[in-house]
Backbone atoms as SQL, in Angstrom:
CREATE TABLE atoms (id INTEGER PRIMARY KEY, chain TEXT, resi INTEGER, resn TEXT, atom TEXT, x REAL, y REAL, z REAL);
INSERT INTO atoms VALUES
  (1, 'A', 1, 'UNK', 'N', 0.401, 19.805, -12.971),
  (2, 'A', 1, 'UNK', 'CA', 1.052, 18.780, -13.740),
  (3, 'A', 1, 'UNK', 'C', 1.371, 17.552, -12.884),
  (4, 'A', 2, 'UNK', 'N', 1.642, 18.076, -11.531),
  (5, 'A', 2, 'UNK', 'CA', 2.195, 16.691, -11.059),
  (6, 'A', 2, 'UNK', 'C', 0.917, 15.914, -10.348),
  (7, 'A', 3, 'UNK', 'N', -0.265, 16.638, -10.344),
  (8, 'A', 3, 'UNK', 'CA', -1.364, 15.818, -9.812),
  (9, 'A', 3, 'UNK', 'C', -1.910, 15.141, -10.979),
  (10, 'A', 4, 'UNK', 'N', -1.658, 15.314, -12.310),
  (11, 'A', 4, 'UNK', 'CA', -1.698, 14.459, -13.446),
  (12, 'A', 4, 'UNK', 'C', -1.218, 13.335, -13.573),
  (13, 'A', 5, 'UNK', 'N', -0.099, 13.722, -13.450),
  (14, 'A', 5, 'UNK', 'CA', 0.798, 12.240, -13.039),
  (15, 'A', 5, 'UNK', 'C', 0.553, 11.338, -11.875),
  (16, 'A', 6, 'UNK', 'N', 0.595, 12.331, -10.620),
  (17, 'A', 6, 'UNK', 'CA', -0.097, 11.160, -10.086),
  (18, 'A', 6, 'UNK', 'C', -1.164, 10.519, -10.213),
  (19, 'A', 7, 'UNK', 'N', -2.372, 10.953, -10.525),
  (20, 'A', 7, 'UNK', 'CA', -3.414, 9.964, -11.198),
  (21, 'A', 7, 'UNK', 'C', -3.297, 8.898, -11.903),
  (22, 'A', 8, 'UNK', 'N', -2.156, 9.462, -12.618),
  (23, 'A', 8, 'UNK', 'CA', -2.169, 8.530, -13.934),
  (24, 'A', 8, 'UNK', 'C', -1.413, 7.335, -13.874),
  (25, 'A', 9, 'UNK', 'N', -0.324, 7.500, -12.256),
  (26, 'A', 9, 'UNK', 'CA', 0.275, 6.522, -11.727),
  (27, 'A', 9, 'UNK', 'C', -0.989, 5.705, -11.131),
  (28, 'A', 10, 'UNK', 'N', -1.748, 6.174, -10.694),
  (29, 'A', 10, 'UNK', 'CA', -3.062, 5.705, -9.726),
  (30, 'A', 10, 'UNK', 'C', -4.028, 4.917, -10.699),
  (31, 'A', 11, 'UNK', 'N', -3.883, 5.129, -11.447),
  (32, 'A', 11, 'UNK', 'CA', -4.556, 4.764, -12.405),
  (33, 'A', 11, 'UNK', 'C', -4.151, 3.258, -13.447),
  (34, 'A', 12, 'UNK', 'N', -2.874, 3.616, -13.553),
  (35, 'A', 12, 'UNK', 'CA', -2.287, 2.687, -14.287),
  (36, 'A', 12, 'UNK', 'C', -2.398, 1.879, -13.440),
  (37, 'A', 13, 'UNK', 'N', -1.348, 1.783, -11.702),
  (38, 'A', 13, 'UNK', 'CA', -1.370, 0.531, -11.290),
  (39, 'A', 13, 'UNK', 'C', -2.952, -0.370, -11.046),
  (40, 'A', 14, 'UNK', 'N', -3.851, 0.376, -10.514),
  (41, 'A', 14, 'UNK', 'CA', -4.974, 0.107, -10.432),
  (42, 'A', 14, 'UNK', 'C', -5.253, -0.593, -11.795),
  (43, 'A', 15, 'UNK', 'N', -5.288, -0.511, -12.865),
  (44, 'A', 15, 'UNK', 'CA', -5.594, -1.146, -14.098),
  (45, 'A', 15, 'UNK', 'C', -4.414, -2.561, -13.939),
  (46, 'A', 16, 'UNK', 'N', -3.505, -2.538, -13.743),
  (47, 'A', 16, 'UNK', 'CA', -2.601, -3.573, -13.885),
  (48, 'A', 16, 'UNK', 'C', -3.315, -4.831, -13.068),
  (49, 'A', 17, 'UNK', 'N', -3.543, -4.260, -11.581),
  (50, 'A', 17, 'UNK', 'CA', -3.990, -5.000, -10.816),
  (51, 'A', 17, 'UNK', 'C', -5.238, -6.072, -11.495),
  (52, 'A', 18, 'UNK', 'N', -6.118, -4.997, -11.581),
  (53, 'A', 18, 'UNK', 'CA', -7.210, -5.631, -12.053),
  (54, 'A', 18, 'UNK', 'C', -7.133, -6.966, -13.032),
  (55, 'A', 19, 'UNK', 'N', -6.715, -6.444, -14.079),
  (56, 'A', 19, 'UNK', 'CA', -6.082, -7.096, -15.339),
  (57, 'A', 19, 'UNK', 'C', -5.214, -8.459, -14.980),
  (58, 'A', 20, 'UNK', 'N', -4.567, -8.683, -13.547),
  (59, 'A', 20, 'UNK', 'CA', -3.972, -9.670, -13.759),
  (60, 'A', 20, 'UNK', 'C', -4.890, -9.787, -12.007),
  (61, 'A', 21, 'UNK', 'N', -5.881, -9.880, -12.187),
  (62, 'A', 21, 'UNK', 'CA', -6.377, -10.545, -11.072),
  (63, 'A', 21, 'UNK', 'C', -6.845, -12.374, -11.129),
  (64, 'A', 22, 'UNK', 'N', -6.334, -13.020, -11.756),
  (65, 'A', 22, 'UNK', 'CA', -6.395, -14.783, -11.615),
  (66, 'A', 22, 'UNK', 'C', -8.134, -15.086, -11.271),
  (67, 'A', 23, 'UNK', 'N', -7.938, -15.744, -10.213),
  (68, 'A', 23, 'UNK', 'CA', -9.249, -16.038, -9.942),
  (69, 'A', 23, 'UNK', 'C', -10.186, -14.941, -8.879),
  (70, 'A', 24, 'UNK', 'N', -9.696, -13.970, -8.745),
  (71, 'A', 24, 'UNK', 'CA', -10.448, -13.036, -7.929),
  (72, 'A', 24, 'UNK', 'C', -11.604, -12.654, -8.449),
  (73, 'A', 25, 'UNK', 'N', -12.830, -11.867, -7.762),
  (74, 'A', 25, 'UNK', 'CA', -13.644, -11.340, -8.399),
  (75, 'A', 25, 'UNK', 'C', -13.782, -10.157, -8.777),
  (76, 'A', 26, 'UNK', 'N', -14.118, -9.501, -9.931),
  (77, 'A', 26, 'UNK', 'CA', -13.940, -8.344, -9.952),
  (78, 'A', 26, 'UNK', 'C', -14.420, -7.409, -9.160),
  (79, 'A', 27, 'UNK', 'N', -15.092, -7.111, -7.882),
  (80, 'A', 27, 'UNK', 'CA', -15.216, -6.203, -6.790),
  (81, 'A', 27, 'UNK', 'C', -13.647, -6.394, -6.196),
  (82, 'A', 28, 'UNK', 'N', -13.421, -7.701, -5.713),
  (83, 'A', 28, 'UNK', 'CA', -12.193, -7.626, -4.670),
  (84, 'A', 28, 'UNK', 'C', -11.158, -6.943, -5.368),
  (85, 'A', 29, 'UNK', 'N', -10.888, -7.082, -6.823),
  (86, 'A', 29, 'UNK', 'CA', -9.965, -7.404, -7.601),
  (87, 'A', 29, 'UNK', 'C', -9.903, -5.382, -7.980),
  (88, 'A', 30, 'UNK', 'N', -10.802, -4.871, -7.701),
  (89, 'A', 30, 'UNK', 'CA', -10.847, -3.315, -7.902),
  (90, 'A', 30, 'UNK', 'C', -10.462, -2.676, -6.690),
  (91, 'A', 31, 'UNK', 'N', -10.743, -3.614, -5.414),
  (92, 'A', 31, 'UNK', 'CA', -10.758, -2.583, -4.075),
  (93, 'A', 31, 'UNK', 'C', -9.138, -3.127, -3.794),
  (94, 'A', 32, 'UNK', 'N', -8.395, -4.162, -4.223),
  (95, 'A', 32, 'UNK', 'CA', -7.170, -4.277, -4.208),
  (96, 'A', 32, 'UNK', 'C', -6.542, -3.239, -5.443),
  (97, 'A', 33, 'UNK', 'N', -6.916, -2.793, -6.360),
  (98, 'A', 33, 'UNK', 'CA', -6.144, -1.715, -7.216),
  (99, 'A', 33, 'UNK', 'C', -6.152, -0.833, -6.753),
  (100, 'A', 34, 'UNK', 'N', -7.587, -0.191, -6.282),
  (101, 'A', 34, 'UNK', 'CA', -7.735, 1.063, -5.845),
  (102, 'A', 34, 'UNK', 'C', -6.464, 1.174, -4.339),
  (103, 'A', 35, 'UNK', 'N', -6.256, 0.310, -3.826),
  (104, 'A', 35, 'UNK', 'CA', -5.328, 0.736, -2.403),
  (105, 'A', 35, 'UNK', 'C', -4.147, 0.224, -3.404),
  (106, 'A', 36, 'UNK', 'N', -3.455, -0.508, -3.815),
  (107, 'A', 36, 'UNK', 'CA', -2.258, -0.482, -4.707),
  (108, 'A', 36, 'UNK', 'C', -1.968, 0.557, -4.983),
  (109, 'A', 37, 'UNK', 'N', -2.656, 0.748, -6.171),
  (110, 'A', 37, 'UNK', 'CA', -2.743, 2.447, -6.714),
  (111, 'A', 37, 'UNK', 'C', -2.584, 3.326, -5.967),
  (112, 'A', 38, 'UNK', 'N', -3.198, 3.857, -5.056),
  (113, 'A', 38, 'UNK', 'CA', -2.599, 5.018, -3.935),
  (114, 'A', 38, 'UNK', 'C', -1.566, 4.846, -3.394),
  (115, 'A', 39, 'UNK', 'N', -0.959, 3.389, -2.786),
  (116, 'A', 39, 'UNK', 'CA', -0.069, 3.247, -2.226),
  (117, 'A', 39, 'UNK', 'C', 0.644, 3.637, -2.721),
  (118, 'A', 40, 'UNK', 'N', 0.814, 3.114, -4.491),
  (119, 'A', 40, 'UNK', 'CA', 2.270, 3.174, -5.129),
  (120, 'A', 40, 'UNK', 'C', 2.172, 4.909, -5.687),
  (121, 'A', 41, 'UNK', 'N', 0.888, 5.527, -5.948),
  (122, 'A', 41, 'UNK', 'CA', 1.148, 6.796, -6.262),
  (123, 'A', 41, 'UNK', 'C', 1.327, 7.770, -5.181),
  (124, 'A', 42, 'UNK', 'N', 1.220, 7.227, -4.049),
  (125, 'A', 42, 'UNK', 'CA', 1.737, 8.336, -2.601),
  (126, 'A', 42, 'UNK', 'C', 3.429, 8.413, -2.597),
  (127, 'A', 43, 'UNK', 'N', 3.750, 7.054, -2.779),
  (128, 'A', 43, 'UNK', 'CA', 5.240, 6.681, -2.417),
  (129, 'A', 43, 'UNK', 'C', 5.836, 7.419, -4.166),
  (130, 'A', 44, 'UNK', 'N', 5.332, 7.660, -5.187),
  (131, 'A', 44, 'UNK', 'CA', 5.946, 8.220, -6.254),
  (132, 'A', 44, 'UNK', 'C', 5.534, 9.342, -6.235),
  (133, 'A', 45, 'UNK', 'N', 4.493, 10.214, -5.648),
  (134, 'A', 45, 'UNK', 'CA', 4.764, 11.879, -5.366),
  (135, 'A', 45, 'UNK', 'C', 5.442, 12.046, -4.179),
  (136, 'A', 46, 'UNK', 'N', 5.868, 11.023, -3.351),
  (137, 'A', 46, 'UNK', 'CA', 6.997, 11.650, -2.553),
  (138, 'A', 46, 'UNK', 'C', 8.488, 11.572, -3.198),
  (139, 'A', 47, 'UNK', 'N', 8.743, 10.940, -3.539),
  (140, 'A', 47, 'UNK', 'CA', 9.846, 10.816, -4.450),
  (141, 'A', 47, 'UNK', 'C', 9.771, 11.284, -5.582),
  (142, 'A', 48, 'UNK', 'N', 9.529, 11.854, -5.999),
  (143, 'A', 48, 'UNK', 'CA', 9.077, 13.395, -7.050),
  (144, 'A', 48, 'UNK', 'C', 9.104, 14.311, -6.366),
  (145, 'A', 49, 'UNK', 'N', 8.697, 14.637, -5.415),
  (146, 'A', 49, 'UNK', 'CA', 8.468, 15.834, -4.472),
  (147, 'A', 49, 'UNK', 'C', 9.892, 16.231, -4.464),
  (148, 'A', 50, 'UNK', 'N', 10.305, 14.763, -3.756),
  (149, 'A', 50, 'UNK', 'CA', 12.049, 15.177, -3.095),
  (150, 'A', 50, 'UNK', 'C', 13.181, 15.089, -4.351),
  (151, 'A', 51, 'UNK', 'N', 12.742, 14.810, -5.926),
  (152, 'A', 51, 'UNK', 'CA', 13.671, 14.999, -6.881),
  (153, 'A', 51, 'UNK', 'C', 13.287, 16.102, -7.368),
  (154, 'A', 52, 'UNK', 'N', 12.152, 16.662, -7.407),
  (155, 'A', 52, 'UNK', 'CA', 11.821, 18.474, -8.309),
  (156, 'A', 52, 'UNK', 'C', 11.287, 18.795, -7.553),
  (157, 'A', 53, 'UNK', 'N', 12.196, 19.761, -6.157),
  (158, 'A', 53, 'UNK', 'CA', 11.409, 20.268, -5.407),
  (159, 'A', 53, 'UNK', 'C', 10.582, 21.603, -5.560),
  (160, 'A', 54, 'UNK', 'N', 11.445, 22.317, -7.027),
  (161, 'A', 54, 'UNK', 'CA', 10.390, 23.535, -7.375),
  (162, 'A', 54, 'UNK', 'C', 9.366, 23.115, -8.059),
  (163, 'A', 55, 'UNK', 'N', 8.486, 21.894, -8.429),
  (164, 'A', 55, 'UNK', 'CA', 7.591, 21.634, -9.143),
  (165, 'A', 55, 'UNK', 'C', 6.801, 21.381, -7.947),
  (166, 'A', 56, 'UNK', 'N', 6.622, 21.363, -6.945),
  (167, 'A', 56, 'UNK', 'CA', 5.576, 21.125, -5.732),
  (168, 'A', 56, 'UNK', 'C', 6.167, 21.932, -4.756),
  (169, 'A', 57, 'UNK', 'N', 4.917, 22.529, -4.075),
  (170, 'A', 57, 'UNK', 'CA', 4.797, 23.948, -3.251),
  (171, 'A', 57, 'UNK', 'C', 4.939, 23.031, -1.935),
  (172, 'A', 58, 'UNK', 'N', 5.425, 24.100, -0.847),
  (173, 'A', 58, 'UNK', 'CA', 6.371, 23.400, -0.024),
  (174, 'A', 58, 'UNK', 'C', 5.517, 22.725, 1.119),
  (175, 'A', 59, 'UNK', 'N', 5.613, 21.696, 1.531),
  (176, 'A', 59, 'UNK', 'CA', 4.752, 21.174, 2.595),
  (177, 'A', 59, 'UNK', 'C', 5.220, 21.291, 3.837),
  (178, 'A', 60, 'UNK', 'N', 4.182, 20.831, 5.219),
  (179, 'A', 60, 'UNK', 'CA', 4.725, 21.292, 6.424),
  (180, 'A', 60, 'UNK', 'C', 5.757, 20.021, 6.552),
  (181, 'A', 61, 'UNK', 'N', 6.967, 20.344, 7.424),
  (182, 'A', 61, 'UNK', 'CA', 7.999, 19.680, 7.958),
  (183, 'A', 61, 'UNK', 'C', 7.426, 18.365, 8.618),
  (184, 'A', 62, 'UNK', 'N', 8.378, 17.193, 8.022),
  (185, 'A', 62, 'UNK', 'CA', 7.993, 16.049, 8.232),
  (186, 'A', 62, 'UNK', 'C', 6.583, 15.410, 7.954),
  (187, 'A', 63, 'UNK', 'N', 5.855, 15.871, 6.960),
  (188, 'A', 63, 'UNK', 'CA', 4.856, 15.318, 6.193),
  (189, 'A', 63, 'UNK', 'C', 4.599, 14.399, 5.165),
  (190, 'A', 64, 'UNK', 'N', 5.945, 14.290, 4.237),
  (191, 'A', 64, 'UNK', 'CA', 6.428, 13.244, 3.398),
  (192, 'A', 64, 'UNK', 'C', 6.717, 12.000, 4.739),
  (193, 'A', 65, 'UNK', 'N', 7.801, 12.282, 5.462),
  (194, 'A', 65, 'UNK', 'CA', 8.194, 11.144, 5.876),
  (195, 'A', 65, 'UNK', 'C', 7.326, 10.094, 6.419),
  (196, 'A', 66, 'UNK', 'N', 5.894, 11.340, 7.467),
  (197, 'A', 66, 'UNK', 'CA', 5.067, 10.534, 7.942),
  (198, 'A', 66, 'UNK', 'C', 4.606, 9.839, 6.926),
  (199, 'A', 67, 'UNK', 'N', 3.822, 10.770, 5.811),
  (200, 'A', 67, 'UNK', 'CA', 2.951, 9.955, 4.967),
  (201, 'A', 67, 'UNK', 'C', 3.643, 8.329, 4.592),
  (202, 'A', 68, 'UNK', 'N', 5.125, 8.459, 4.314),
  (203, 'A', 68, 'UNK', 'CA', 5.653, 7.301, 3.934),
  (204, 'A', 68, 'UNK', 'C', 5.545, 6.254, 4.626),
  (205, 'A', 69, 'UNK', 'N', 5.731, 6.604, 5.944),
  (206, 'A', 69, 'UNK', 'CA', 5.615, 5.933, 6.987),
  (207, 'A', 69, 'UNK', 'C', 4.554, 5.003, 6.986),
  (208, 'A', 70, 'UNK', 'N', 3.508, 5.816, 7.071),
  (209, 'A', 70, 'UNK', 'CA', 1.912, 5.258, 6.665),
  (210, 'A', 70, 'UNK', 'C', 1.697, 4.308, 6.087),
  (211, 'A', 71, 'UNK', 'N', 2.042, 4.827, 4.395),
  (212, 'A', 71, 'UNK', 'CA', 1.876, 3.830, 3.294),
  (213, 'A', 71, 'UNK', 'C', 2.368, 2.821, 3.285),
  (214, 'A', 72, 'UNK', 'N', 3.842, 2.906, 3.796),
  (215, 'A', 72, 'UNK', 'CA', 4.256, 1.490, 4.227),
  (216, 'A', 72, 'UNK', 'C', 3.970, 0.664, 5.257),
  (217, 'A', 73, 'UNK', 'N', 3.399, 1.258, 6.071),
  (218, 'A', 73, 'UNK', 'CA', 2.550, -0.170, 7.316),
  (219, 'A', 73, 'UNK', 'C', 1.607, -0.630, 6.542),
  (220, 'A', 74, 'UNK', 'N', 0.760, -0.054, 6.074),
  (221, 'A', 74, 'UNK', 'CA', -0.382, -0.338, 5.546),
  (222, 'A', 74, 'UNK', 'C', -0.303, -1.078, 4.195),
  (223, 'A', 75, 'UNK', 'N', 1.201, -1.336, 3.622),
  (224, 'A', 75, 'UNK', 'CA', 1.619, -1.726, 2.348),
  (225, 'A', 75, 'UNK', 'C', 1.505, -3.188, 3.058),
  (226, 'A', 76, 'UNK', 'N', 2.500, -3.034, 4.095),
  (227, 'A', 76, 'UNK', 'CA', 3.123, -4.706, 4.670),
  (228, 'A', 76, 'UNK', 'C', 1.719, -5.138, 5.314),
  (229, 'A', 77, 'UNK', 'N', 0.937, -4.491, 6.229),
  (230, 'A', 77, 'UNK', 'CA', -0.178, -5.407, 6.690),
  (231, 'A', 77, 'UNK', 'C', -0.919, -5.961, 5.404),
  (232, 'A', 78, 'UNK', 'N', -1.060, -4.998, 4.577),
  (233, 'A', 78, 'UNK', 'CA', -2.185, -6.034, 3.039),
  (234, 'A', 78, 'UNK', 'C', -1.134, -6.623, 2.229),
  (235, 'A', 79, 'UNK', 'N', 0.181, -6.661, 1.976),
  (236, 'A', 79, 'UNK', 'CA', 0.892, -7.341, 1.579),
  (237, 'A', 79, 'UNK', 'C', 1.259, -9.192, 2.592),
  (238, 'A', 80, 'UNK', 'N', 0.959, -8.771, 3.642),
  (239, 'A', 80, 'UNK', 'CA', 0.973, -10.553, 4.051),
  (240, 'A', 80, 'UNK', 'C', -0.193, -10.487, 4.270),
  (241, 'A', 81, 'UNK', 'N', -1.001, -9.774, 4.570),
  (242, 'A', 81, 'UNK', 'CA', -2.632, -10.690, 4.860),
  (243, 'A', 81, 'UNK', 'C', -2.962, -11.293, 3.051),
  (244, 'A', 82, 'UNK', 'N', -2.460, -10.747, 2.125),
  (245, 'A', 82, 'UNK', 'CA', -2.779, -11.578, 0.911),
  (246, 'A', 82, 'UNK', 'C', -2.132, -12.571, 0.907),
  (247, 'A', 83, 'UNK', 'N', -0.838, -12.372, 0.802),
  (248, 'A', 83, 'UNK', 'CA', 0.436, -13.797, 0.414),
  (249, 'A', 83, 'UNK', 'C', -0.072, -15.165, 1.650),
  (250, 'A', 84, 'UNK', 'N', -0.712, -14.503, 3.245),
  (251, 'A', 84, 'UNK', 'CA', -1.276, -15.913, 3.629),
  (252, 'A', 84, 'UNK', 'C', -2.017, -16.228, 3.215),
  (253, 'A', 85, 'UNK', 'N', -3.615, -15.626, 3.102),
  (254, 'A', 85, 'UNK', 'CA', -4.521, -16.054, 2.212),
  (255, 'A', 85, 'UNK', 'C', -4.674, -16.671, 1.088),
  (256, 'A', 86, 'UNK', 'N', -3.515, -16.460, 0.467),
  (257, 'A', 86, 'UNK', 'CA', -3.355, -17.548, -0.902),
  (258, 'A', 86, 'UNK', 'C', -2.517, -18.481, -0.512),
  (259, 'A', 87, 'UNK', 'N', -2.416, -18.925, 0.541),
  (260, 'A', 87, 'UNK', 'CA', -1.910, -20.503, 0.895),
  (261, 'A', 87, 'UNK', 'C', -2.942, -21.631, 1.235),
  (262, 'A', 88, 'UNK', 'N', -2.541, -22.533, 0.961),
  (263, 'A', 88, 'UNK', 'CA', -3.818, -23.479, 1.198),
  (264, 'A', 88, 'UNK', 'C', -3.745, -24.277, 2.677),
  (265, 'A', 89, 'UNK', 'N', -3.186, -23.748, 3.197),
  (266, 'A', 89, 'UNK', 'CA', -3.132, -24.268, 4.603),
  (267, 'A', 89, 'UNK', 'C', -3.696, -22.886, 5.276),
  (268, 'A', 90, 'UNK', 'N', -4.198, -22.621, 6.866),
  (269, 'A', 90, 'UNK', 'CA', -5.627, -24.306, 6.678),
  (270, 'A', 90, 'UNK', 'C', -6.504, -23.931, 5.771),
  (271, 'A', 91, 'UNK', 'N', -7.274, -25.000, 5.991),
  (272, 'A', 91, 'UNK', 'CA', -8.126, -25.366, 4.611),
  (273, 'A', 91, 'UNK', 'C', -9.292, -24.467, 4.953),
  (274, 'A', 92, 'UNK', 'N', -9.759, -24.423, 6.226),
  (275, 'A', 92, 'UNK', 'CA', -11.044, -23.619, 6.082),
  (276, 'A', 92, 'UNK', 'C', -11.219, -22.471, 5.930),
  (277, 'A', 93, 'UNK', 'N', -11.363, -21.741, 4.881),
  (278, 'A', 93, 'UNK', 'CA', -11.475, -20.227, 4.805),
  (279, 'A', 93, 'UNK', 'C', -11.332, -19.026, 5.815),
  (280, 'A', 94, 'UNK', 'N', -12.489, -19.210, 6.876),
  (281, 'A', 94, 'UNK', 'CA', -12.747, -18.400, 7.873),
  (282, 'A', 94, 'UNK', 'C', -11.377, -18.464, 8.380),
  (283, 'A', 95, 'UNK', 'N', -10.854, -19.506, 8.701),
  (284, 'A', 95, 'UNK', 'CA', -9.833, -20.012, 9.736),
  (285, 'A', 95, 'UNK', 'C', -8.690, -19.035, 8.940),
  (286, 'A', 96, 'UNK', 'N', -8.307, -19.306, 8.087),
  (287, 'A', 96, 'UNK', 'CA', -7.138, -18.574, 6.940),
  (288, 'A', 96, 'UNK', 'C', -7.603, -17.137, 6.515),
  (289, 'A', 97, 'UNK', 'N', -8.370, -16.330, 6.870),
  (290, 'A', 97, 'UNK', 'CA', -8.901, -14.956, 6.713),
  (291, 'A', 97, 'UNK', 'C', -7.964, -14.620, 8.023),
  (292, 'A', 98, 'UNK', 'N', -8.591, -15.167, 9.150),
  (293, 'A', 98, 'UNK', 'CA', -8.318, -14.995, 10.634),
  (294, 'A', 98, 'UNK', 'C', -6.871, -14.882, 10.834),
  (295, 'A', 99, 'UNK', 'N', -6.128, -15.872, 10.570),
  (296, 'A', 99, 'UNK', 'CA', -4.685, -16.473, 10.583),
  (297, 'A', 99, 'UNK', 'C', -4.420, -15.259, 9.870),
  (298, 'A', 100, 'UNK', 'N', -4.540, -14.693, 8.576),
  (299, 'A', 100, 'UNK', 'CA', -4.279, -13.989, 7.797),
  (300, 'A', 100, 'UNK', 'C', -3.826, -12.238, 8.385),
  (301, 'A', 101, 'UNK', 'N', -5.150, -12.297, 8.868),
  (302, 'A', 101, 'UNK', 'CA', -5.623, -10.919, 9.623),
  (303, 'A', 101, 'UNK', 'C', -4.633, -10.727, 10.543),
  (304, 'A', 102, 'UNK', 'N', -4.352, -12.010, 11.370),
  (305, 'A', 102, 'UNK', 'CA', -3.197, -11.234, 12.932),
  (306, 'A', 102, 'UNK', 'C', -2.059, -11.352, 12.364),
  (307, 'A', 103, 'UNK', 'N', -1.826, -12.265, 11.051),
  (308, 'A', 103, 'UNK', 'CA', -0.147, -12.166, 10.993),
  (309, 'A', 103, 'UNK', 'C', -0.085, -10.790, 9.699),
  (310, 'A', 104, 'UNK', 'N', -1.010, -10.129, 9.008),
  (311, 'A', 104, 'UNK', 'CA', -0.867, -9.070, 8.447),
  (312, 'A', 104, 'UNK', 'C', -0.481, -7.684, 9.751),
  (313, 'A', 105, 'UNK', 'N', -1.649, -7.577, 10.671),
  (314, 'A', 105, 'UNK', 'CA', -1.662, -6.583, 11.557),
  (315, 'A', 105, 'UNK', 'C', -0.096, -7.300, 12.670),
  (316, 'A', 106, 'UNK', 'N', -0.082, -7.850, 12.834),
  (317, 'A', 106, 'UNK', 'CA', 1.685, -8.077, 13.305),
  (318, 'A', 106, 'UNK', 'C', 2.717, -7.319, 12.956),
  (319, 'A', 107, 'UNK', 'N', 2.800, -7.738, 11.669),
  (320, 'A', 107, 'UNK', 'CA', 3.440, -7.210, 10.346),
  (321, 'A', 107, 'UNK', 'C', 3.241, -5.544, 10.451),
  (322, 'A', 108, 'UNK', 'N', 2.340, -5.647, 10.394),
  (323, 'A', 108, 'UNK', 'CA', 1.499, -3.456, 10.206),
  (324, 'A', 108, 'UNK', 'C', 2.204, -3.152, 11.475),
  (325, 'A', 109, 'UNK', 'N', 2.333, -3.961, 12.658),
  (326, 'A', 109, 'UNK', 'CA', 2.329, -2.447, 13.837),
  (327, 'A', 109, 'UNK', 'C', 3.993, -3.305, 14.052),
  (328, 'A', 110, 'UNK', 'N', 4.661, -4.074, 13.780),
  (329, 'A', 110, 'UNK', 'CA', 6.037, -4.258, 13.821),
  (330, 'A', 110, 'UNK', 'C', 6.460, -3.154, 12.758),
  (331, 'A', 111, 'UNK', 'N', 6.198, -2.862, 11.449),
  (332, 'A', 111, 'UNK', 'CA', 6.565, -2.134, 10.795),
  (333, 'A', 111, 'UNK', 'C', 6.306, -0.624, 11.016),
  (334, 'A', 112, 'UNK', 'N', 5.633, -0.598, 11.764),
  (335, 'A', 112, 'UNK', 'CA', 4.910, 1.096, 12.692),
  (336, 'A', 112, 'UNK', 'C', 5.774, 1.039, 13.751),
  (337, 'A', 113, 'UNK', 'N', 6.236, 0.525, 14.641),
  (338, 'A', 113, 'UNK', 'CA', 7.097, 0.275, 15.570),
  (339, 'A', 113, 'UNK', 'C', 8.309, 0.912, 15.172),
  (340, 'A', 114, 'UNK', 'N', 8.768, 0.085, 14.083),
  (341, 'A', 114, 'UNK', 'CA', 10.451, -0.028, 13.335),
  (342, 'A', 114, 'UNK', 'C', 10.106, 1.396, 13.144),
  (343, 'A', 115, 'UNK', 'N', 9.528, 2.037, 12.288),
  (344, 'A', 115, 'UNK', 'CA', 9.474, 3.355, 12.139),
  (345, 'A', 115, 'UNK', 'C', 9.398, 4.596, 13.367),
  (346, 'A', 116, 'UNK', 'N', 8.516, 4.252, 14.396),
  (347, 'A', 116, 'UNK', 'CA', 8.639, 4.951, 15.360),
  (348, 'A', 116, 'UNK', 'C', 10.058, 5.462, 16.296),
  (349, 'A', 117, 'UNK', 'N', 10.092, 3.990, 16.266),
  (350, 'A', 117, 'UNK', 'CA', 11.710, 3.914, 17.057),
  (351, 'A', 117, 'UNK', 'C', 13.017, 4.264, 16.022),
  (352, 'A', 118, 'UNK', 'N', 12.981, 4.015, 15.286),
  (353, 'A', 118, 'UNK', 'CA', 14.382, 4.935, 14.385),
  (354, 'A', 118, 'UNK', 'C', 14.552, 6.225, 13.919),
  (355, 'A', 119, 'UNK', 'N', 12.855, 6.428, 13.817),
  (356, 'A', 119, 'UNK', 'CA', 12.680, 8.226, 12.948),
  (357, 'A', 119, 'UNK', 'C', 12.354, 8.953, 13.506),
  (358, 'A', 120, 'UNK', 'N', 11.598, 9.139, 14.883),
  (359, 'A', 120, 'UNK', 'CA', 11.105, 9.642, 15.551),
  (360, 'A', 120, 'UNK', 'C', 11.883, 10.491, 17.067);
């Protein structure tokens, strides 16, 4: 039952995405749902996990937390490599992919960091 749901979380956001993709194309506009979608359905079977813990069989110690861990670097690095990319400064594409790329992965291993050093 609960791998139903999660699909269907996986599924939905992935459809949302798509659906309100603006000017994207529909390849980019699917391979951004498809990682949405997991993201947000990893982070809602862990938090399911940890509200009905007799509805999911027990996992090894500290496996939620990592996974969370995960999803969220990997949330914040594609969460600013998009929000720069849709700025219009600079103007030349390549240049703003690039710019994009080190201040996303900044972002990813500051937020891998923060996690290392407090939970670990």
């Amino acid at each position: 039952m609960m791998a139903l749901l999660y699909f269907f979380v996986w599924a939905a956001v992935w459809a949302w995405v798509v659906q309100g993709r603006g000017a994207w194309n529909l390849i980019l506009a699917n391979l951004a749902g498809a990682a949405c979608g997991f993201i947000v359905a990893m982070t809602f079977s862990v938090v399911c996990s940890s509200l009905f813990p007799s509805f999911v069989p027990p996992s090894p110690a500290g496996l939620a937390s990592s996974v969370l861990q995960v999803i969220t670097t990997i949330g914040v690095l594609a969460g600013v490599w998009m929000w720069l990319v849709r700025r219009p400064e600079p103007e030349n594409p390549l240049a703003r992919q690039l710019f994009a790329g080190i201040c996303g992965l900044a972002a990813g291993v500051t937020t891998l960091m923060f996690f290392a050093l407090n939970f670990h």
